[in-house]
N, CA, C and O atoms as a DFTB+ gen file, in Angstrom:
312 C
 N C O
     1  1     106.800     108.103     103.580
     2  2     105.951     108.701     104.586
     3  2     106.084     110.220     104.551
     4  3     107.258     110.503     104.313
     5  1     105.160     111.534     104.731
     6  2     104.850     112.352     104.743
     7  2     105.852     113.291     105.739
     8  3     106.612     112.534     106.343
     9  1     105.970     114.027     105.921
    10  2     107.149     114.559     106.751
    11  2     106.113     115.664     108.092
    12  3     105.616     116.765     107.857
    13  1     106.099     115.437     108.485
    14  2     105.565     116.507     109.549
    15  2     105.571     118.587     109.556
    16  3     106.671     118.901     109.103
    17  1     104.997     119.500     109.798
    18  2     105.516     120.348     109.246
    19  2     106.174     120.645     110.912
    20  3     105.771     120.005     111.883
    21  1     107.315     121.800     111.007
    22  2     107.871     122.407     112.028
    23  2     107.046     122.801     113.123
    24  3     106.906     122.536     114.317
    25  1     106.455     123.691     112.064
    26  2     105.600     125.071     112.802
    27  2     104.351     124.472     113.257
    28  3     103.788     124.690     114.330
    29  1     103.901     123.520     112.112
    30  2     102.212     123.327     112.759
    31  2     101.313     123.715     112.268
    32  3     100.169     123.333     112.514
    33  1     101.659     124.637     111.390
    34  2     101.014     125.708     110.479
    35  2      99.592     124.640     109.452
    36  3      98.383     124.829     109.583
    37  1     100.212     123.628     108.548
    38  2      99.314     123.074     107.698
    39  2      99.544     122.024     107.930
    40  3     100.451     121.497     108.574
    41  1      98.027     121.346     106.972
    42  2      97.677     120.358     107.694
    43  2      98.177     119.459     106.192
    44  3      98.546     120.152     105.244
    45  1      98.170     118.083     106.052
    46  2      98.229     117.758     105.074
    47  2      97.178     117.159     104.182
    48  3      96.596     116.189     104.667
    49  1      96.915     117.432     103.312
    50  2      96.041     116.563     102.507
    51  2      95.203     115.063     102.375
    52  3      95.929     114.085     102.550
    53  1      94.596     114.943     102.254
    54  2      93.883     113.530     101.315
    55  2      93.888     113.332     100.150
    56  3      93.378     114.308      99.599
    57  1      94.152     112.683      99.534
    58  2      94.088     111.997      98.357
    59  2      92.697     111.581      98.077
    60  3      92.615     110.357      98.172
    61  1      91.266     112.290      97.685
    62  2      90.157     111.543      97.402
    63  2      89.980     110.501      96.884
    64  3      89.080     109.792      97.334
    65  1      90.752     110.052      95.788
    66  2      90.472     109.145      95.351
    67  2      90.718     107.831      96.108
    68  3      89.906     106.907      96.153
    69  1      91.916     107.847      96.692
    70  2      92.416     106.620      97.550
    71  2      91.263     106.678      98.584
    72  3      90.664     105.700      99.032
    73  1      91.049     107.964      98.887
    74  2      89.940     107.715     100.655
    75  2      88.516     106.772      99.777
    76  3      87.978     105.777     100.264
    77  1      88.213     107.279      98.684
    78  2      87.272     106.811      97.893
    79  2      87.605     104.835      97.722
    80  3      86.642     104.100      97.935
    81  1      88.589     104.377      97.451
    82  2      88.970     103.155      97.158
    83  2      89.088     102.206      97.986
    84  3      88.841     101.014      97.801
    85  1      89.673     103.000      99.413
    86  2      90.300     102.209     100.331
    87  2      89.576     102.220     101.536
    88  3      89.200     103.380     101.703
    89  1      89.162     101.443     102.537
    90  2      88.806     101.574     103.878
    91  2      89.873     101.033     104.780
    92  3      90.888     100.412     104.464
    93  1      89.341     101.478     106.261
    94  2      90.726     100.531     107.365
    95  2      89.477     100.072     108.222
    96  3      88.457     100.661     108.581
    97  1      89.938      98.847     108.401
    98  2      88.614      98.349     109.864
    99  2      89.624      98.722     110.990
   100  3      90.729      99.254     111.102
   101  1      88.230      97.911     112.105
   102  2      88.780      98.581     113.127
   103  2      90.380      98.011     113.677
   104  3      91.256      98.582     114.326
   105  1      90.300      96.758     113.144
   106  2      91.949      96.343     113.516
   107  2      92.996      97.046     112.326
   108  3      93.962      96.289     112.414
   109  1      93.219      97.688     111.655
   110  2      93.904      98.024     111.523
   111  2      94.388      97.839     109.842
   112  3      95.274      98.564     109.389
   113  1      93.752      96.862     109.046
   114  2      94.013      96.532     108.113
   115  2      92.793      97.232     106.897
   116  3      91.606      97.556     106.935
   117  1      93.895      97.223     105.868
   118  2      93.578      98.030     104.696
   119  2      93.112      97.288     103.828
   120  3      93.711      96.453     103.150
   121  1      91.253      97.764     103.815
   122  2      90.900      97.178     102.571
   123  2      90.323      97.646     101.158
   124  3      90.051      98.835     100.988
   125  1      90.120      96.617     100.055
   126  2      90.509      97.782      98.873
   127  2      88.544      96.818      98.314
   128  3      87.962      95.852      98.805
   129  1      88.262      97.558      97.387
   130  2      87.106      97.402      96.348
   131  2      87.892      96.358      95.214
   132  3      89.064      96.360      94.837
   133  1      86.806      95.523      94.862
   134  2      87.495      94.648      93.711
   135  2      87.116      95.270      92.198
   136  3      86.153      96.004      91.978
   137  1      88.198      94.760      91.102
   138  2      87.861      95.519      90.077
   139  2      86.634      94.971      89.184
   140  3      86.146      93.866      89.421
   141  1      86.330      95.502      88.517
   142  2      85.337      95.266      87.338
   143  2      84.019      95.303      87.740
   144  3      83.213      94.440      87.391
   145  1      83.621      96.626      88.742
   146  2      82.420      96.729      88.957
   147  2      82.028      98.262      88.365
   148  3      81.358      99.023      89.063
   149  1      82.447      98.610      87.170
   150  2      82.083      99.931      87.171
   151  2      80.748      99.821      85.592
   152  3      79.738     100.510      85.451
   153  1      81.188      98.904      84.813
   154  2      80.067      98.961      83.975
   155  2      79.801      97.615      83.143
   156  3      80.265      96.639      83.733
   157  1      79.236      97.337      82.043
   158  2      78.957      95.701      81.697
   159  2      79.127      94.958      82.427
   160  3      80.142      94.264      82.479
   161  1      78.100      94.897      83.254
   162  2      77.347      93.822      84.235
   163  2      76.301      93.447      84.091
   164  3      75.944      92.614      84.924
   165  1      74.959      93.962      82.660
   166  2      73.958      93.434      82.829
   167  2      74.118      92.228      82.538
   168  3      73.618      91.533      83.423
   169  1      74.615      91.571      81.651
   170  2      74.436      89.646      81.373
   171  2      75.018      89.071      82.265
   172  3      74.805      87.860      82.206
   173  1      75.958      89.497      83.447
   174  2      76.767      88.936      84.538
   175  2      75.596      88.063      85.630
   176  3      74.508      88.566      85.913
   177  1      75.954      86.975      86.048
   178  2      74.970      86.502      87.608
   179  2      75.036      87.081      88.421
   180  3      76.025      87.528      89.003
   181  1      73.898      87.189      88.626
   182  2      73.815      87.541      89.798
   183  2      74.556      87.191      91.132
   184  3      74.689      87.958      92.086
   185  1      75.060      85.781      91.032
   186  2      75.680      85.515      92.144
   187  2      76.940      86.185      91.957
   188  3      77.405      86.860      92.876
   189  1      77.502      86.072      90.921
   190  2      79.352      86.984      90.396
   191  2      78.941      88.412      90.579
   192  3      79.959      89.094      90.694
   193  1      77.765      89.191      90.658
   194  2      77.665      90.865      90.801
   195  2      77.960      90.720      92.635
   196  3      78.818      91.381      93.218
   197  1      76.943      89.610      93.380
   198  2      77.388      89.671      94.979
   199  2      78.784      89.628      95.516
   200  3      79.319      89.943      96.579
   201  1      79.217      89.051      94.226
   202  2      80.857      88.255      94.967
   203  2      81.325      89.641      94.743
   204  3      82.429      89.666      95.287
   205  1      81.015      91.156      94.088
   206  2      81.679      92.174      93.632
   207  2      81.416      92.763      94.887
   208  3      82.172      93.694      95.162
   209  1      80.761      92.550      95.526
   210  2      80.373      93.816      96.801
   211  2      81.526      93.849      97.733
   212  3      82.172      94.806      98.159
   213  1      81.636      92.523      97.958
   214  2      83.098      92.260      98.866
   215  2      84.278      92.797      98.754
   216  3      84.900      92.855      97.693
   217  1      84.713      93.274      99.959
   218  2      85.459      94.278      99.982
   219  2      87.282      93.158     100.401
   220  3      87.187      92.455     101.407
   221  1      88.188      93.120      99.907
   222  2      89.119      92.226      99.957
   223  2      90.940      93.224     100.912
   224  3      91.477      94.292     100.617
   225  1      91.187      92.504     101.679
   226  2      92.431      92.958     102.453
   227  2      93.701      93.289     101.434
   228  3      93.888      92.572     100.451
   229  1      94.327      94.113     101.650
   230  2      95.864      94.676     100.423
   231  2      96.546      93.762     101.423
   232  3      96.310      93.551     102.613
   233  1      97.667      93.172     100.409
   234  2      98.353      92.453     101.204
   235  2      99.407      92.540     100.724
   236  3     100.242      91.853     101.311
   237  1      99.966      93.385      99.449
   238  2     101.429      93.812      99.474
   239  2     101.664      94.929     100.462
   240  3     100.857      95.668     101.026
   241  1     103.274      94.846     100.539
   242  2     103.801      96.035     101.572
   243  2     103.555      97.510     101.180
   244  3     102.997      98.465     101.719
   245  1     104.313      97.259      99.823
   246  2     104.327      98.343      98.983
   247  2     102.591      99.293      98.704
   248  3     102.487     100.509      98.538
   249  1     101.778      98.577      98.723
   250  2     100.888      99.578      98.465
   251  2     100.312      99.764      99.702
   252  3      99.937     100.932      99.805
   253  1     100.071      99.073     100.737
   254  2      99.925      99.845     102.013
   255  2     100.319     100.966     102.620
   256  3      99.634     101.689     103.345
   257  1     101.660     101.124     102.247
   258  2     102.855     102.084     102.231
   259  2     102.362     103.512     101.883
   260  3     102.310     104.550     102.543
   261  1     101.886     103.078     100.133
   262  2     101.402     104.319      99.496
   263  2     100.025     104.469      99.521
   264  3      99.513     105.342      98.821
   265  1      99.277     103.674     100.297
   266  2      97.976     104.327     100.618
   267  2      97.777     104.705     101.752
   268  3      96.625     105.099     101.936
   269  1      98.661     104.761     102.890
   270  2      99.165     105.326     104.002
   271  2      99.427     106.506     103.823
   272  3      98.867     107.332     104.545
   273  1     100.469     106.992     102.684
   274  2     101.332     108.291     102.562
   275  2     100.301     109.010     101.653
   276  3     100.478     110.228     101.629
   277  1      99.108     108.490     100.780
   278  2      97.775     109.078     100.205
   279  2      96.777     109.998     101.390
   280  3      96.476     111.179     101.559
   281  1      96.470     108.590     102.105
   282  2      95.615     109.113     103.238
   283  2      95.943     108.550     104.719
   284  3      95.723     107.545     105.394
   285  1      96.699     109.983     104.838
   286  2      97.503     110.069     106.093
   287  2      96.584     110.002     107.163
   288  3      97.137     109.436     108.106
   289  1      94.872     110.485     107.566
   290  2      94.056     110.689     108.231
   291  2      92.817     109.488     108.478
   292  3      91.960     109.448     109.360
   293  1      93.103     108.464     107.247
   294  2      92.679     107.295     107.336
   295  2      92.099     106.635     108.381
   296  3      90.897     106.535     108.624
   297  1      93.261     106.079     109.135
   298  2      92.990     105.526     110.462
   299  2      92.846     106.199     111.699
   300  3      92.897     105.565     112.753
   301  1      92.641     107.626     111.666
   302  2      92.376     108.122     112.606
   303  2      90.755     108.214     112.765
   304  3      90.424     108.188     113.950
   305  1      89.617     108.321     111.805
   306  2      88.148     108.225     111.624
   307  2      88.053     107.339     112.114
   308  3      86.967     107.420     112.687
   309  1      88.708     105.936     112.435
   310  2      87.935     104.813     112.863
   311  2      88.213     104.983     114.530
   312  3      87.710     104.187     115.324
C-alpha cells in the first residue's frame, strides 16, 4: 500500500493502464476485462465475441492488492 505524504504537498498517481483494465462497482469489488479480445476475431462466433464483452470479478488477494496500490483513486469515482 502507498504511504501517505506528511505535508500534503502531492498527490499520488494512477497507473493508466490498470485504470484502463480494471473497474470497481458500486459494492466494492474489482473487475477485470477478459483476455483475447484485442485482434483475430474475424472467424470467431459471434456468440464467443459476446461472451468477450463480459466483464469478470479478480478473485485472487494478491492482485487486488496491486491494483489497489496502481489505482489508489479507483474507488473513490464511484
Amino acid at each position: 500500500m502507498p504511504r501517505k505524504q506528511k505535508d500534503g504537498k502531492f498527490k499520488m498517481k494512477t497507473h493508466k493502464a490498470t485504470s484502463k483494465r480494471f473497474k470497481m462497482t458500486g459494492s466494492g469489488k474489482i473487475m477485470r476485462t477478459k483476455i483475447g479480445k484485442g485482434h483475430l476475431r474475424r472467424r470467431t462466433p459471434d456468440r464467443t465475441k459476446m461472451l468477450f464483452e463480459r466483464m469478470i470479478p479478480v478473485k485472487t488477494r494478491s492482485l487486488k492488492k496491486t491494483v489497489k496500490r496502481l489505482a489508489p483513486y479507483m474507488d473513490k469515482n464511484k
